[in-house]
N, C-alpha and C positions, 0 to 999 in steps of 0.2 A: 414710488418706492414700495410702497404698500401692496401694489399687485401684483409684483411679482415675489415678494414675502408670501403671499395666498398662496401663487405656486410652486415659490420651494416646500409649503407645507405639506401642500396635495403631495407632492410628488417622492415626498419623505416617506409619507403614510403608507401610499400605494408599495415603496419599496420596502418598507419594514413588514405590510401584510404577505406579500409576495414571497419576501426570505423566509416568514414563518411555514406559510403552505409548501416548499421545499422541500422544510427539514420534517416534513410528514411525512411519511414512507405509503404508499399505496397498498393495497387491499386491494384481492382481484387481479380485474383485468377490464381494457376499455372495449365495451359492447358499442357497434355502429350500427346505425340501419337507417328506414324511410318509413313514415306513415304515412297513408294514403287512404282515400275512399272508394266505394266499388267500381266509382268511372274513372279512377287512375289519378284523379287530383289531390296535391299536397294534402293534409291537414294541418295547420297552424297551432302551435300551441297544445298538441298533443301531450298526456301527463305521464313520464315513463317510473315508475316505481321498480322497487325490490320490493318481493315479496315484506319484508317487514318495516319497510320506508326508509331505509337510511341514508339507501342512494334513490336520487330522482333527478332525471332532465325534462326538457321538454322539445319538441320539433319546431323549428326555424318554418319560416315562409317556404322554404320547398321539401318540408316535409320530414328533412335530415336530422338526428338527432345523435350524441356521442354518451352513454354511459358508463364512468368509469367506478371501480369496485365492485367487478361483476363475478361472480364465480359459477361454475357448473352447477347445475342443478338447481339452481337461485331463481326464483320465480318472479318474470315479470308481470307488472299492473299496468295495462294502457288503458287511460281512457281521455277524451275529449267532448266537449261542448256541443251534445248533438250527435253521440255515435255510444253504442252500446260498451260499454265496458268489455274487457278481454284481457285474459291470464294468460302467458307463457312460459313453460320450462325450459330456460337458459339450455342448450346442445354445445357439442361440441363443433360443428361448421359454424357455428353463429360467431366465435371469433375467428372465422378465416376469410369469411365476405358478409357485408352488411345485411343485417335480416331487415327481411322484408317486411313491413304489418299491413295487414286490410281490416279497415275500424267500417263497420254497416251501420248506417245511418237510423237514427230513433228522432223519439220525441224529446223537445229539451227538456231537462230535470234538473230542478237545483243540486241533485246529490252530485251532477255531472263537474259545477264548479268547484274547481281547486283555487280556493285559497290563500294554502300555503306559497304562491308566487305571487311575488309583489308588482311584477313586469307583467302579469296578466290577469289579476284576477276581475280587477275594473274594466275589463275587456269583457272579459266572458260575463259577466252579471249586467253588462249593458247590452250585450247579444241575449240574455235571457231575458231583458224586459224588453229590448226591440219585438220579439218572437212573443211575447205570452200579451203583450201590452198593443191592443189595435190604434194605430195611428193616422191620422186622417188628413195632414198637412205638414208642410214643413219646417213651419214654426212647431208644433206639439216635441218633432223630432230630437228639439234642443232639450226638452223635458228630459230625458233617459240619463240628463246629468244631472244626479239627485241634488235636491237645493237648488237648483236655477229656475227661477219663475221667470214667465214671460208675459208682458201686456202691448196691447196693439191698441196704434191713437192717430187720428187726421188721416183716417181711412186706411186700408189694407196695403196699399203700397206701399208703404213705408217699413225698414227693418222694425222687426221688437224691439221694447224697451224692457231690459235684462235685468235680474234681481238675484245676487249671488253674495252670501258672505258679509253682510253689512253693506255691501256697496249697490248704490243705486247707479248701474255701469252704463245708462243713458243707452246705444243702442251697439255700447261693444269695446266699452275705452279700456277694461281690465278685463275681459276674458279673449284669449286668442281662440280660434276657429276657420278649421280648413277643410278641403276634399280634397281628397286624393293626395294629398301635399302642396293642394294649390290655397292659399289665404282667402278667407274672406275679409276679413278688416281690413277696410282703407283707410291707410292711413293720410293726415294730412286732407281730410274728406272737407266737403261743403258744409254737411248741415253737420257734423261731428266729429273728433277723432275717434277710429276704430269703429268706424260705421261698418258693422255686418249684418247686407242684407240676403239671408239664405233660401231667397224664395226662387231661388234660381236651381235646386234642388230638388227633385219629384223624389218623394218620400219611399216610392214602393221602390227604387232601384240601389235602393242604403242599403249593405248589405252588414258592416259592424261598425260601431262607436267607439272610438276609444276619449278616456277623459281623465281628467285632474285635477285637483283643487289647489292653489297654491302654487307656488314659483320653484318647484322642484324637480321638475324634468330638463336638462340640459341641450336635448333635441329642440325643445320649443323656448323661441324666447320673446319677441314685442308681446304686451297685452296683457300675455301669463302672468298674471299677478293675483288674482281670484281663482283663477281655474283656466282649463285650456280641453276644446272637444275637439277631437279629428274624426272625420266621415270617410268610409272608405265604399266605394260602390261596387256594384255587383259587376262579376268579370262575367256571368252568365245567366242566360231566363230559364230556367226549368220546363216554361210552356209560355202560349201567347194568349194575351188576354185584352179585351174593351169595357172598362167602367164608367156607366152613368150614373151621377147624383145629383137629388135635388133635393133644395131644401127653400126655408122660409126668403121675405125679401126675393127673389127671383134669382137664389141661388145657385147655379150649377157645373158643375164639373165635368166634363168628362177626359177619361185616363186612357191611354193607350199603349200596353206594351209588346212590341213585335221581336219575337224570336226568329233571327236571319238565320239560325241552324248552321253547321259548319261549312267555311269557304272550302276545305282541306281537313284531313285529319288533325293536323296543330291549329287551325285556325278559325273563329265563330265571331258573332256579333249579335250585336241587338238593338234595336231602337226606342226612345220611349216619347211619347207625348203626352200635354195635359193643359190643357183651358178652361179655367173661371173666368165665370160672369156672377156680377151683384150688382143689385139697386143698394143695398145698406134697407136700414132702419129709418133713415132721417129724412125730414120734408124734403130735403132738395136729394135729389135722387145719385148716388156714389158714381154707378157708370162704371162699376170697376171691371176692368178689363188683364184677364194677363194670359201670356203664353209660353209655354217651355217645350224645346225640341231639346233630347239626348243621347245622343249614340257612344258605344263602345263597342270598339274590336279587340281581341286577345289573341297573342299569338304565342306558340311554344314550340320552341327550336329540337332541333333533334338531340341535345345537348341538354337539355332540359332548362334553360334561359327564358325567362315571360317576357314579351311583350306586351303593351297595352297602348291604345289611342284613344282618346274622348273628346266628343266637340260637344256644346252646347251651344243656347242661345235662348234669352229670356229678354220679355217687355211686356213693359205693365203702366195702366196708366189709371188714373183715379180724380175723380172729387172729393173732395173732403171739409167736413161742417166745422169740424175743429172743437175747441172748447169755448163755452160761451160761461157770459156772468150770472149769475143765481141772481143777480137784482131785475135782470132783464126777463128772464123767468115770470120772477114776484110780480112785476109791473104790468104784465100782461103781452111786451113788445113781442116777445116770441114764445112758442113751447118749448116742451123739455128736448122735443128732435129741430127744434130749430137753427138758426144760423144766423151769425151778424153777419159776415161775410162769407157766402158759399161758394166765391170763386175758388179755394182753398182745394188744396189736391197736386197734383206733381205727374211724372211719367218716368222712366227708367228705364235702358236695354241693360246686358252684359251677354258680352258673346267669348265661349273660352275654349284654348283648343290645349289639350294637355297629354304626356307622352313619358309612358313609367315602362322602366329596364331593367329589370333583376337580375343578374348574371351568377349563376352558379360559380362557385371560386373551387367547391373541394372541400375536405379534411372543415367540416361542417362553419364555413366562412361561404360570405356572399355580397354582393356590391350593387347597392338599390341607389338610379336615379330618377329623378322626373324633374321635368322643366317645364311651361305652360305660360302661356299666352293669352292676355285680357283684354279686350274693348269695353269700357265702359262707360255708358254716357244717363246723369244726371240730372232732373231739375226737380225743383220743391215750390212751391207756394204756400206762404204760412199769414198768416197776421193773427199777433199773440196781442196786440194791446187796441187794435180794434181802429182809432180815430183819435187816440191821445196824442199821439203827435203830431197827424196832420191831420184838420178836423173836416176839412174839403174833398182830401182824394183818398182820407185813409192809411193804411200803417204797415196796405200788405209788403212781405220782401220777399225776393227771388232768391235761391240759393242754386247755381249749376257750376257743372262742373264735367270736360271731357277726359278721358283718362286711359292710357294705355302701360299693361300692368307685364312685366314681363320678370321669369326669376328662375333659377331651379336649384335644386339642393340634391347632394351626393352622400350616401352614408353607409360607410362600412361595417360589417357583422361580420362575430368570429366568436363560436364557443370553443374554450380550449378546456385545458387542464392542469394546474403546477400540483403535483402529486396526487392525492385527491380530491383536489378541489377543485371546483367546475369554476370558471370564469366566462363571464358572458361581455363582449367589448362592443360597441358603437363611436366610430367617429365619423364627424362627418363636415359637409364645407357648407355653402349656401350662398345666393346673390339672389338679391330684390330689388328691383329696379322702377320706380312712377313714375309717370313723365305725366304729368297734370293739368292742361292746356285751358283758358278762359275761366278759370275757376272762382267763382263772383260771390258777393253782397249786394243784391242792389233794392230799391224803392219801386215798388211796383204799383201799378194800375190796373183791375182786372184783368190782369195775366196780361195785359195786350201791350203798356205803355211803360217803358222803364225812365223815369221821375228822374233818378241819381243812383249812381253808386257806390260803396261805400268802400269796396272791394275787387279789384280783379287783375289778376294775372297769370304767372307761369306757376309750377312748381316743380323742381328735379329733387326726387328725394331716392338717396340712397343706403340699403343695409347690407354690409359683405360682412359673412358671419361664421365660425366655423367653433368645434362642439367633442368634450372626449365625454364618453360614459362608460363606468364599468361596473361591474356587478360581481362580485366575490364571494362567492359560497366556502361558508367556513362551517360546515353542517349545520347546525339551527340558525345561526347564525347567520346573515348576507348582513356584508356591505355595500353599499351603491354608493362612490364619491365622482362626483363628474363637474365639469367644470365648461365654461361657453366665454366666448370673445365676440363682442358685435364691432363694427364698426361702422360709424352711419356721417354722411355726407349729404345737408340741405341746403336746397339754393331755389330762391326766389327773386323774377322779374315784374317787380311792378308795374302793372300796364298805366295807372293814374298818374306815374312821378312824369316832368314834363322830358327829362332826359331817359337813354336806359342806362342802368344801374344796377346788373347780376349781383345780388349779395348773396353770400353762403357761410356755412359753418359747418367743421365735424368735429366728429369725436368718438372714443371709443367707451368701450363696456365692460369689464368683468364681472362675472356672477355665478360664483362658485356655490355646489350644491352637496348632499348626502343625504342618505337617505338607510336606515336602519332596522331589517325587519327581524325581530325572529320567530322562527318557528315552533311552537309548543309539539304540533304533532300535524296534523292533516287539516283537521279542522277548526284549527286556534295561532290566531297572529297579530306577533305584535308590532308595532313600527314607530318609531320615530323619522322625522323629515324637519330637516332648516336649508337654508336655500335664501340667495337673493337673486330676485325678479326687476322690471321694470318696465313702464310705459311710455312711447315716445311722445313727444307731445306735438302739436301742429307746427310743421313749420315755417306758417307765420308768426307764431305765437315764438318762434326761437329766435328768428331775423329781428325781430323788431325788440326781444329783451338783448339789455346791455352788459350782461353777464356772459364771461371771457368761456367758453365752452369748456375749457380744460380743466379752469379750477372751479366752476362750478355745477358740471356735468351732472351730480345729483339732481341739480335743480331745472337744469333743462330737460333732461331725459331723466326722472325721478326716481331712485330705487327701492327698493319694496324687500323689508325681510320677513320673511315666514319661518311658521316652525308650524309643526302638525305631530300630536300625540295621541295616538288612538290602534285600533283590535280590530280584525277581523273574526268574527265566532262563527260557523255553524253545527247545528244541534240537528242531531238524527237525521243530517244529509240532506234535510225539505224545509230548514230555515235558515238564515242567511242574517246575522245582525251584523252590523257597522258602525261604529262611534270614534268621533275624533274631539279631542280639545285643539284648538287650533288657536293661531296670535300671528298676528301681519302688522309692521308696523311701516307707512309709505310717509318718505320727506317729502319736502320741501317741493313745489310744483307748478308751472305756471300751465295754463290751461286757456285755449282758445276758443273760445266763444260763438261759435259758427252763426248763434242765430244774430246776435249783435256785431260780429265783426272785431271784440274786441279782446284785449290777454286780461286774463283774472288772476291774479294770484292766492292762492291756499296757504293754509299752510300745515304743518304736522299732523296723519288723523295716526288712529289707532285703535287697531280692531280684533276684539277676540270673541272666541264664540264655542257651541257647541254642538254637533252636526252626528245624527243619530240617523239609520237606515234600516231598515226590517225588509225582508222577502220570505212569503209562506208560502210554500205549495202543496195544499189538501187534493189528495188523489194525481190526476191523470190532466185534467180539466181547468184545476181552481185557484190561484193566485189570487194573494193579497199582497200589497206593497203600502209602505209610507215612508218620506222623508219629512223630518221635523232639524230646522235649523234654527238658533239661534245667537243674534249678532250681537254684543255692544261695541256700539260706532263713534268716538269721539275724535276730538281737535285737541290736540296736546299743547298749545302755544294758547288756548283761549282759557280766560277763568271758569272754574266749576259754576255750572247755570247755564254758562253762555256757551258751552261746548258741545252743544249738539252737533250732528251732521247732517243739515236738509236731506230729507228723503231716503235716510239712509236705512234699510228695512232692519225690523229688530225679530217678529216672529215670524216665520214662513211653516205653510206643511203642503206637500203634495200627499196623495194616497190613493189607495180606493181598491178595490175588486175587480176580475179579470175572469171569464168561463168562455176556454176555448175548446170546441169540439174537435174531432176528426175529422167532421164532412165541411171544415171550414166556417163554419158559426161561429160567432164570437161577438161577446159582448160584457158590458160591466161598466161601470159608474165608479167617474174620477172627478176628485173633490181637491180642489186647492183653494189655500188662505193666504191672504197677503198681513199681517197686522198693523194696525195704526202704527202710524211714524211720525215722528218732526218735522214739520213746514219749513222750521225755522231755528235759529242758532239757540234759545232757551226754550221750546217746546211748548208755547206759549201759543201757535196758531197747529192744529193735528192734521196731517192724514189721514183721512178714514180710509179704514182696510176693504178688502172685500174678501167675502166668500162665495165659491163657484160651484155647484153640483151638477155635473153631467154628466150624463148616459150615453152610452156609447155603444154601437152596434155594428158590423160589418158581415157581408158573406165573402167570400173568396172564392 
């Protein structure tokens, strides 16, 4: 009864603001046109001003843009992220056919980001620290979402271990993460839920970032409960290039990007490769090994419609020392690079073939899908407690798991008008489909002998999910209320019961969202954001609890409510501040245990915090950046003392310095801090933090 109460409210709201921007009588007249760059390609997010700001749009993915309350003689401001500023005097042909604009390419500048849009402006300041900030892998690449720290353990193969907002997210259980629109989180995974691992991404072919903190975007929904990054890849190479690196340990890399130049006048491509090798640090030698092949084709119809195709394919296989006891240390049994068990290490493919359609609609509307296609195949070796269990053959476990991932999602865009006011709509559908074959626990023997298992069977997990979003410009003012539907259906065949016995569950979602900005002037904003999110949890972790999916859906699939209060500032166009108070409070939840096999249950935490960002740019060359975030992480069902939250991070900062030349030089020194945290539920065993200073250097 309750949720559709949520949408008669939504849908009261939406008609009460809609009647009001009616009875506004328009000003003007509505200006159309296209922004593009010198070789004829869209510009995204272009910034259209009146000369005195009152009116402003921005350009869609193909470039198209509508401003209404235009008059003759009225002075347009275009500019965009990477292209020189440009003024025009409004004519009189300009409302008979769409004016045309050509923006010439510069160097990025913070004075370039706007702001004042709240649908873009964490786009553009992640395209400016992609560009000013040199990166050298694809784990760093998760960095560019400020506050998210990352640490790597039991060798290089393995996804990071993610640090966002108080939550220590294990390797992905509360932040969602995609490319192109294809997921990395698997859910219902071996060694975790929301296991994202993104090394199947060569960093030099990201071409922007988009990101979020908090369960506030209605496009995205599993995981988004912390935050949510999307990767978007480069549709072209500018030039072809071969990079060799080496470094310490028997380091090295080399990169390969090949520009296939065009099939046809609409049609180009390009290919990328890249291979590391490591020995590691530790006596017993890592062995790591990985490889990535990536192609993309781009096609543009005579109609102006994009195509795009991209295949990948990644495998990486490892040793790994793992974490050993400090008394074994003390004792003399091993050094500090040593190993109780050095069979420890894993291997992993994923091969993806993905397929994005942008269809020009017209009258500034357009209809973006992509669909994609995954093989994924698994395996881990870990032993965390050494010989406690079995004091003969040892404690190692195998975790595998084969996996084919298939899904795609359809989303409508449409900027209109109800009087003078600009409205900006997204709806869209989506299917996510796992099919999860021999996916195990078991007792191992140097990798070779599997002892027992503790786990293993099928998994069919499904999400059909569909999403409104709209954006209301009321002049300083926007509203954004938008609202999402999942529906998720899990079924699990256990391979150990002596009969078969398919059990399953579904259930649905709501999680209605808004989000509040307004605008002081150009370079001043403010926002409020509340929103409910949620995580799904394993789907053995759901089969196996006895709680009726309907009436306790919280607790199986657990919701998450956020609010975010916080400004966007900047000052003389070359600094950029960001501050939010934020508060996330996640029920009731049971959670599946990959490395033991077994459901835990939690219960209430509660988290608020304060999350502060700076970006300077002195001259042509010099960037400065820092995030400083800070969490308190509590258990709202446990008494004061005992309320800690293992590992739950409380101070974090990123930062550091940035000097990029024109002839490609670039370098500069990046400092992150993790600070001491809770062991434990009274804080009574600590954390130690670490701090990181490294130098950084590349040519281009």
């Amino acid at each position: 009864m309750c949720r559709f109460t949520g949408i008669q409210l939504l849908t009261s709201i939406l008609t009460i603001l809609i009647g009001m921007a009616q009875l506004i009588p328009a000003i003007g007249q509505n200006l159309s046109g296209v922004v593009k760059d010198e070789s004829g390609q869209p510009v995204l997010a272009a910034n259209i001003f009146t000369g005195q700001g009152q009116e402003h749009t921005h350009s869609n993915e193909f470039g198209s843009f509508s401003l209404s309350g235009v008059q003759l003689g009225d002075t347009l401001d275009i500019s965009a992220l990477g292209y020189a500023s440009q003024k025009m005097m409004v004519q009189d042909e300009y409302f008979d056919h769409p004016v045309s604009i050509v923006l010439v390419e510069v160097k990025y500048d913070l004075s370039q980001v706007n702001v004042s849009d709240h649908r873009y402006n964490t786009r553009q300041l992640a395209k400016f620290d992609l560009t000013t900030n040199p990166v050298t892998s694809s784990q760093e690449i998760l960095l560019q979402l400020p506050g998210l720290l990352i640490g790597q353990h039991a060798g290089g193969g393995k996804a990071e271990q993610l640090f966002l907002r108080g939550f220590d997210l294990d390797h992905g259980t509360d932040i969602n993460i995609s490319v192109d629109g294809m997921p990395v989180n698997m859910v219902s995974h071996a060694h975790g839920q929301g296991y994202a691992d993104l090394h199947f991404l060569i960093p030099e072919v990201v071409d922007r970032v988009n990101y979020d903190k908090g369960p506030y975007r209605a496009n995205v929904g599993n995981m988004a409960t912390a935050g949510q990054v999307a990767f978007e890849t480069l549709d072209r190479l500018d030039e072809s290039s071969v990079t060799l690196e080496y470094g310490r340990f028997n380091s090295l890399r080399m990169l390969g990007l090949v520009d296939l130049g065009k099939f046809s006048d609409k049609t180009e491509g390009y290919l990328a490769f890249e291979n590391l090798l490591a020995d590691g640090p530790f006596d017993s030698s890592q062995n790591f090994y990985r490889t990535n092949l990536f192609a993309k084709m781009s096609h543009e119809t005579e109609g102006g419609d994009r195509f795009s195709l991209l295949a990948s394919h990644f495998t990486s296989r490892w040793n790994a020392s793992g974490q050993i006891p400090q008394r074994a240390i003390d004792q003399g049994l091993i050094g500090r690079f040593g190993a109780i068990d050095d069979t420890e290490g894993g291997n992993t493919l994923r091969t993806n073939l993905g397929v994005t359609f942008s269809k020009n609609l017209g009258r500034n509307s357009f209809l973006k899908s992509n669909a994609y296609l995954t093989s994924y195949d698994f395996q881990l070796f870990s032993n965390f407690t050494f010989y406690l269990n079995d004091p003969v053959n040892g404690d190692q476990i195998k975790q595998k798991e084969n996996r084919n991932l298939i899904g795609f999602n359809s989303t409508y865009f449409k900027d209109t008008y109800l009087g003078s006011h600009a409205i900006s709509i997204q709806t869209g559908v989506g299917l996510r489909q796992d099919a999860i074959s021999d996916i195990g626990l078991s007792h191992t023997l140097n990798r070779k002998t599997t002892l027992n298992s503790s786990y293993l069977g099928d998994i069919q997990e499904t999400n059909l999910y569909a999403f409104y979003d709209a954006s209301i410009d009321l002049g300083r003012l926007t509203i954004n209320p938008g609202i999402r539907i999942d529906y998720f259906k899990f079924g699990y065949d256990n391979h150990l019961l002596p009969t078969y016995d398919f059990q399953s569950k579904d259930l649905s979602l709501l999680s209605p969202k808004l989000i509040l900005t307004y605008s002081e002037n150009r370079n001043l904003l403010y926002f409020l954001k509340i929103g409910k999110g949620f995580h799904s949890n394993d789907t053995r972790g759901i089969i196996a609890s006895n709680a009726n999916p309907e009436s306790a859906s919280n607790k199986l699939v657990p919701a998450a409510y956020g609010a975010d209060l916080g400004t966007i500032w900047r000052q003389k166009k070359r600094f950029v501040l960001t501050s939010a108070f934020w508060y996330l409070l996640s029920e009731q939840e049971f959670v599946y245990v990959g490395d033991e096999g077994i459901v835990e249950a939690s219960g209430r935490s509660r988290r608020l915090g304060i999350d502060l960002s700076a970006r300077t740019q002195i001259g042509d060359h010099l960037t400065f950046y820092e995030d400083y975030n800070y969490a308190h992480a509590r258990s709202i069902d446990e008494p004061a003392g005992a309320n800690f939250i293992p590992l739950a991070p409380i101070h974090t900062f990123t930062g550091g310095v940035t000097y990029r030349h024109q002839d490609g030089l670039s370098g500069g020194l990046r400092l992150v801090h993790l600070g001491d945290r809770p062991a434990n539920e009274d804080y009574s065993i600590r954390a130690e933090g670490i701090f990181v200073l490294m130098p950084i250097c590349s040519l281009n």
